[in-house]
C-alpha atoms as an extended CHARMM CRD file, in Angstrom:
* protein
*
       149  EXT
         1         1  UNK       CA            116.2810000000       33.3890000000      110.2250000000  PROA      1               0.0000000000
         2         2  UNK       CA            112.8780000000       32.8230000000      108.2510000000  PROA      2               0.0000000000
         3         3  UNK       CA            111.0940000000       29.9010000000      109.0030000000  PROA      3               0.0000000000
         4         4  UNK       CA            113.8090000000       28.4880000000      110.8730000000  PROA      4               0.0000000000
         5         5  UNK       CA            116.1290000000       28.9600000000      107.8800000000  PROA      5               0.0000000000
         6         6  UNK       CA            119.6360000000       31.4040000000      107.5690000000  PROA      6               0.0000000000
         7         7  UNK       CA            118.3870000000       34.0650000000      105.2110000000  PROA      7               0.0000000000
         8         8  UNK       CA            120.7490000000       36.9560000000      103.7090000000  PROA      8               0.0000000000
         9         9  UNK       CA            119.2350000000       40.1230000000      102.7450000000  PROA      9               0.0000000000
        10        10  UNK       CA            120.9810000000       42.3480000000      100.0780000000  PROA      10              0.0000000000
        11        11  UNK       CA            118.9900000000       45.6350000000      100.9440000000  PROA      11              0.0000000000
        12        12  UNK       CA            119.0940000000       48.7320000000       98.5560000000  PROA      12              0.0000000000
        13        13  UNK       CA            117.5060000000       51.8220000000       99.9700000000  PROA      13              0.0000000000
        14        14  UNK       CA            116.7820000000       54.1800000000       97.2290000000  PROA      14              0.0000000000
        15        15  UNK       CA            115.3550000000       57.3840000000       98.1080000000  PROA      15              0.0000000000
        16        16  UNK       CA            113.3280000000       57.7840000000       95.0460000000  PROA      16              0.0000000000
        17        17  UNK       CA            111.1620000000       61.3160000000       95.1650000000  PROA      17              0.0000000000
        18        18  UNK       CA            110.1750000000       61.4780000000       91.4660000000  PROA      18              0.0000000000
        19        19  UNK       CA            110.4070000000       59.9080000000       87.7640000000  PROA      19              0.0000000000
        20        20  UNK       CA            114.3920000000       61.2380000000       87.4580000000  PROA      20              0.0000000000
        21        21  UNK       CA            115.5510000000       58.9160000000       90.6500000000  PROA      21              0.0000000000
        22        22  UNK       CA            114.0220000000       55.6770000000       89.0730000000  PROA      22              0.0000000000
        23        23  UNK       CA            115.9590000000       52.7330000000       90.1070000000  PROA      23              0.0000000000
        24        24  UNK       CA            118.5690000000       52.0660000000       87.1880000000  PROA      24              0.0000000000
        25        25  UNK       CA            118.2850000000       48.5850000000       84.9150000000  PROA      25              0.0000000000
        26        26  UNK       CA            120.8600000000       47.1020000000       86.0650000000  PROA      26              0.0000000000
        27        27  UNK       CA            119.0750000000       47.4180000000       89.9270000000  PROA      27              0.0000000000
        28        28  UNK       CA            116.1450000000       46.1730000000       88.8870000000  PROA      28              0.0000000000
        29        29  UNK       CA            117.4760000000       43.2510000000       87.3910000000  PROA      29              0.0000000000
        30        30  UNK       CA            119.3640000000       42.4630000000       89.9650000000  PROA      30              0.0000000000
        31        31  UNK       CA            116.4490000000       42.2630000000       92.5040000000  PROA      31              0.0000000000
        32        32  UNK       CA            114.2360000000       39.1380000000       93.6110000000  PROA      32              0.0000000000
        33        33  UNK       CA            111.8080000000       41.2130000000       95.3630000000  PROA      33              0.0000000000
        34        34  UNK       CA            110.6430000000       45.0590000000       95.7490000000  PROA      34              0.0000000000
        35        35  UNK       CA            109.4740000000       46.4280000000       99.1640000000  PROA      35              0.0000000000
        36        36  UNK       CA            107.9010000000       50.0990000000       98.4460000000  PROA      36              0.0000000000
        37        37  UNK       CA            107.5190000000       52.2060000000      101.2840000000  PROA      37              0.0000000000
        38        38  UNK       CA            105.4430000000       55.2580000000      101.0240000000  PROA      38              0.0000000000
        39        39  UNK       CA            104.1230000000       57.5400000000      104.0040000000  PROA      39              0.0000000000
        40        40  UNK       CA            100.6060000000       57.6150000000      105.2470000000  PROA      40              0.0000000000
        41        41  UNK       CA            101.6400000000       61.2020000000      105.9660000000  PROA      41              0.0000000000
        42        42  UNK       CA            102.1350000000       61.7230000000      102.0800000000  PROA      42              0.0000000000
        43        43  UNK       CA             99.8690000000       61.1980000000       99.3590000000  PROA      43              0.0000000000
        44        44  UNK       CA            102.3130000000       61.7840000000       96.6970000000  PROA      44              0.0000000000
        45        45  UNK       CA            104.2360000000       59.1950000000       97.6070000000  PROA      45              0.0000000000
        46        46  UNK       CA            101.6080000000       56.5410000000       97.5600000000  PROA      46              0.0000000000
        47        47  UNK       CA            100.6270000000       57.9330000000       94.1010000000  PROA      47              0.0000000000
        48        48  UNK       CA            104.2550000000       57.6190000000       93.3020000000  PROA      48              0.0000000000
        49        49  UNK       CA            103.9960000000       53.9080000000       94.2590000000  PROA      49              0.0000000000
        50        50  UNK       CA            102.1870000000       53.0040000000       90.5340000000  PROA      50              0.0000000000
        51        51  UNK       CA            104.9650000000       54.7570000000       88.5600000000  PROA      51              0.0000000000
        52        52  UNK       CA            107.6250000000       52.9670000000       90.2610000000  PROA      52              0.0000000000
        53        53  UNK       CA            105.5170000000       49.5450000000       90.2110000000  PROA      53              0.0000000000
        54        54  UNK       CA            105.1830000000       50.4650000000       86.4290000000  PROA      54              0.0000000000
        55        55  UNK       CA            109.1840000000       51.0520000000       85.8600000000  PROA      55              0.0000000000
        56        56  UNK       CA            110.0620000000       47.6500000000       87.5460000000  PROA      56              0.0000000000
        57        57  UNK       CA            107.2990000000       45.7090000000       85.5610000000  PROA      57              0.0000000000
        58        58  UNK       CA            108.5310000000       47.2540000000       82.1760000000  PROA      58              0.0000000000
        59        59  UNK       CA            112.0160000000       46.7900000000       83.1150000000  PROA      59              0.0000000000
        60        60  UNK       CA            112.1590000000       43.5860000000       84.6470000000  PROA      60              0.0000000000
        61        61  UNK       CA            109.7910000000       41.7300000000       81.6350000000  PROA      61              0.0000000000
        62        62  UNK       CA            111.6830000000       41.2100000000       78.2740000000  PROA      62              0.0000000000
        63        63  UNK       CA            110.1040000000       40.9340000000       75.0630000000  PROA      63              0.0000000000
        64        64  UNK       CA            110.5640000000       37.4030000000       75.4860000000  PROA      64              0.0000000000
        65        65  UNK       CA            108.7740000000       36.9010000000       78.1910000000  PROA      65              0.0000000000
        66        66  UNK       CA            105.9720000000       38.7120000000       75.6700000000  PROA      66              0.0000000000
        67        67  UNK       CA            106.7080000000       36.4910000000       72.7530000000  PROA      67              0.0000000000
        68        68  UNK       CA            106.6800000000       33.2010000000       75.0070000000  PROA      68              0.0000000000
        69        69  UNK       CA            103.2390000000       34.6990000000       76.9600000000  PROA      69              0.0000000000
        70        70  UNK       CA            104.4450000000       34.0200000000       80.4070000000  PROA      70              0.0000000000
        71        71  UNK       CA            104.0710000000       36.3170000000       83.4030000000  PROA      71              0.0000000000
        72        72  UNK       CA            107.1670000000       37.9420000000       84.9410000000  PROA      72              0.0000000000
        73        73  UNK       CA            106.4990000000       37.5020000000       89.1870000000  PROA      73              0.0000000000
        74        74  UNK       CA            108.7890000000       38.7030000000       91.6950000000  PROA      74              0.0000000000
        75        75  UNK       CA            106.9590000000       39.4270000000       94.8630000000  PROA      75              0.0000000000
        76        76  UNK       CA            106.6900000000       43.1690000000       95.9870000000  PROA      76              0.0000000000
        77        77  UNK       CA            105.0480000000       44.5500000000       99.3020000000  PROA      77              0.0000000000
        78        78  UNK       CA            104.2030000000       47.5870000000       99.6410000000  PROA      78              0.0000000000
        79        79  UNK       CA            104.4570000000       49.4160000000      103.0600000000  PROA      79              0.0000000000
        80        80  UNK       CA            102.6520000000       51.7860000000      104.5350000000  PROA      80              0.0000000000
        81        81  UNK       CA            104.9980000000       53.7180000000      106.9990000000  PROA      81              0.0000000000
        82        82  UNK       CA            104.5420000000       56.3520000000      109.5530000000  PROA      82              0.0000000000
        83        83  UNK       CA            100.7930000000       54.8450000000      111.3250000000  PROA      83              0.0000000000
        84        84  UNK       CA            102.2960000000       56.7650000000      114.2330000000  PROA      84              0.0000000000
        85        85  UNK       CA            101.1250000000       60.1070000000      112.5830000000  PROA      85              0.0000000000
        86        86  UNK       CA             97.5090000000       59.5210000000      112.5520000000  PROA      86              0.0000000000
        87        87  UNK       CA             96.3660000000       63.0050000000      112.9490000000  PROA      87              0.0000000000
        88        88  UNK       CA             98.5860000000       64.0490000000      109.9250000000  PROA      88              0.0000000000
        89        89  UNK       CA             97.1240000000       61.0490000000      107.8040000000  PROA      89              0.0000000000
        90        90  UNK       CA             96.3620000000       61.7620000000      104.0240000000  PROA      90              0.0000000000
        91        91  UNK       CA             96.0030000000       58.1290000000      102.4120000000  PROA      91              0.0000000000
        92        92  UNK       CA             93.8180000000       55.5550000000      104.5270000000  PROA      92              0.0000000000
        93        93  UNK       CA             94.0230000000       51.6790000000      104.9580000000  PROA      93              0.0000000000
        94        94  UNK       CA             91.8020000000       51.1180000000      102.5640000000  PROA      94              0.0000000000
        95        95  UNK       CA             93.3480000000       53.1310000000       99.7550000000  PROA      95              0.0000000000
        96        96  UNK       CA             96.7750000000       50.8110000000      100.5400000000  PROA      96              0.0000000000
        97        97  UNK       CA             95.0510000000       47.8550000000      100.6460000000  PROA      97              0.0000000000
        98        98  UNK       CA             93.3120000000       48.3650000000       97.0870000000  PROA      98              0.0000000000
        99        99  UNK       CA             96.5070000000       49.8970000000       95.3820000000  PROA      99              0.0000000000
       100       100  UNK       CA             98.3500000000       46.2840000000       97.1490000000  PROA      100             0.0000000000
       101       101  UNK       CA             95.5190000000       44.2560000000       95.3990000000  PROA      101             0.0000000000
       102       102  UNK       CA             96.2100000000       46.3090000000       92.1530000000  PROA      102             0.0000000000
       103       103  UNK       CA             99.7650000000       45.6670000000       92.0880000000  PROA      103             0.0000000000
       104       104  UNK       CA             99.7720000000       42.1010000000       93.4180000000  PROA      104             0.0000000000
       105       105  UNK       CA            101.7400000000       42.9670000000       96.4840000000  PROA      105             0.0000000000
       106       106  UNK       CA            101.2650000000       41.7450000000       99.9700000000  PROA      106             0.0000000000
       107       107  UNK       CA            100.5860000000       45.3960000000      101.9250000000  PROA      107             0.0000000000
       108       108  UNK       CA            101.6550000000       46.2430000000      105.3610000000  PROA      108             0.0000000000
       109       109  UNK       CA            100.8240000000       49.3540000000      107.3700000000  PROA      109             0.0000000000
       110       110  UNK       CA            103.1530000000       50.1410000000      109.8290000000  PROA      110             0.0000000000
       111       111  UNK       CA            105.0780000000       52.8910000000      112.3850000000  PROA      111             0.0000000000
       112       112  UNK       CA            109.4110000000       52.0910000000      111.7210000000  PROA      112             0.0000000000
       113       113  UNK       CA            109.8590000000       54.2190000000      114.2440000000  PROA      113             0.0000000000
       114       114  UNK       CA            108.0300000000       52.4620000000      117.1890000000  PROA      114             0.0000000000
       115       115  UNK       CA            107.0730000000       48.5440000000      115.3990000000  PROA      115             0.0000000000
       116       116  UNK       CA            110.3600000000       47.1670000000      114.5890000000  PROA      116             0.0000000000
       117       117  UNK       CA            108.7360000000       44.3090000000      114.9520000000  PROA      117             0.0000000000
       118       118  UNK       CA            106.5430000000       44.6920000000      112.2380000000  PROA      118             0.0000000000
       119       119  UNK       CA            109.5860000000       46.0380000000      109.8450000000  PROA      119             0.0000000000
       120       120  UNK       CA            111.3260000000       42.6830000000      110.8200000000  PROA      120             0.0000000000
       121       121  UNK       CA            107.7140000000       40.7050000000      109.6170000000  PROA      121             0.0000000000
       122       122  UNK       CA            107.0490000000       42.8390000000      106.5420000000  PROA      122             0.0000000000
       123       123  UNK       CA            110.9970000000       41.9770000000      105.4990000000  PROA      123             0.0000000000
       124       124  UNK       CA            110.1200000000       38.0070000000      106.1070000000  PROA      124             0.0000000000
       125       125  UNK       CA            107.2490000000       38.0210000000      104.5180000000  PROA      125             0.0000000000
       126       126  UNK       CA            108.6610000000       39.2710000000      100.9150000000  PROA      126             0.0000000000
       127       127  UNK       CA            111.4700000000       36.8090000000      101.8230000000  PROA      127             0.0000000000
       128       128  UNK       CA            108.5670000000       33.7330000000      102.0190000000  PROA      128             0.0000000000
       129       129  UNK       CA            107.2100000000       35.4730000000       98.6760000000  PROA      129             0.0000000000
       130       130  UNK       CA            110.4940000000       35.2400000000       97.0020000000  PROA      130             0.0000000000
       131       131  UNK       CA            111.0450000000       31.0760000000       97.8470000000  PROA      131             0.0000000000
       132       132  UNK       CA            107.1880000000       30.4440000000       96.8310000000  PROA      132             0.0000000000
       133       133  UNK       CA            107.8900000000       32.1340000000       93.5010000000  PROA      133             0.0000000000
       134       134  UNK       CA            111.2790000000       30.5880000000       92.9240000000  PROA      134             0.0000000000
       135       135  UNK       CA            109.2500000000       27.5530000000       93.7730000000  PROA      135             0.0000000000
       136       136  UNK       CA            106.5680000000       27.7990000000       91.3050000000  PROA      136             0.0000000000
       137       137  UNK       CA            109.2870000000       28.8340000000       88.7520000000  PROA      137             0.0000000000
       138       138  UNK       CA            111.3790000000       25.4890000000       89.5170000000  PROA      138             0.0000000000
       139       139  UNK       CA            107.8960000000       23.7520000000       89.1080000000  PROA      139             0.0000000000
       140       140  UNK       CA            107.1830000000       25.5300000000       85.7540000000  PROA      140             0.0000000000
       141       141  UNK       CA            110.4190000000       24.5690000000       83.9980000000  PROA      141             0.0000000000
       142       142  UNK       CA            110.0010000000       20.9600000000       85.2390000000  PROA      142             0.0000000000
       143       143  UNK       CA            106.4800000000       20.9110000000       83.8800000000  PROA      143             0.0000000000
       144       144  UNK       CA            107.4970000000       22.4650000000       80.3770000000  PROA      144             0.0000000000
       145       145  UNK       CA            110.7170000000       19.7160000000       80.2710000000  PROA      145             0.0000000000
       146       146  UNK       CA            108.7070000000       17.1790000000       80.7440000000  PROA      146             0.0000000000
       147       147  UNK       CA            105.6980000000       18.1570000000       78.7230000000  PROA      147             0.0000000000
       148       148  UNK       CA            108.6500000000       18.5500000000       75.3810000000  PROA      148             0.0000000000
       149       149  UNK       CA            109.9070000000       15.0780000000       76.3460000000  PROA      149             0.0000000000
């Protein structure tokens, strides 16, 4: 439930290490929203974070979407996992709170292994992101109907 509301969640984990194990096309398509996790315990990962932010922008905006000038949004978080491990910490708060402002995303930092809680938030969260932007879109197509009428 989000916000009193039944919610389904189609969840894809892909394990992606490096530029071979990018998420296919047809994935990316298919998705209304990106969660990317990386470690705090890992700094290539969070580098690793602006490639794969780069792969779903390219893939998910047509040339259409170019042609017409209008912005592509589906909401993406980006997580921060593993706060448990301070003492083996190699990207700070700050550094995932810029690269979230970068990318647009809403950014969470976070332990899975001891703040389900938080997991459970960070998940609803994207899922409020996902019926705002589906929102605006609705809005947007109404707005261009009725400015051609």
């Amino acid at each position: 439930m989000v916000d009193g509301e039944p919610v389904i969640f189609e969840l894809l984990d892909g394990v992606i290490k490096d530029e071979n194990d990018l998420p296919r096309e047809e994935v990316i398509q298919w998705a209304d929203a990106f969660l990317l996790v990386y470690s705090i315990t890992d700094r290539s990962s969070f580098n690793f974070i602006k490639t794969l932010r780069q792969h779903i922008y390219e893939t998910k905006t047509t040339p259409k979407d170019y042609s017409q000038g209008s912005m592509v949004q589906f909401p993406i978080s980006i997580v921060a996992n593993k706060c448990d491990l301070m003492h083996l910490r190699q990207v700070s708060f700050e550094e995932g709170e810029i690269l979230s402002k970068d990318l647009d995303g809403i950014f969470t930092e976070l332990s899975a292994a001891e703040h389900v809680s938080k997991v459970i938030d960070a998940f609803c969260d994207l899922c409020r992101e996902v019926h705002a932007a589906r929102r605006r879109s609705k809005q947007s197509l109404l707005e261009r109907m009725l400015g051609k009428k």
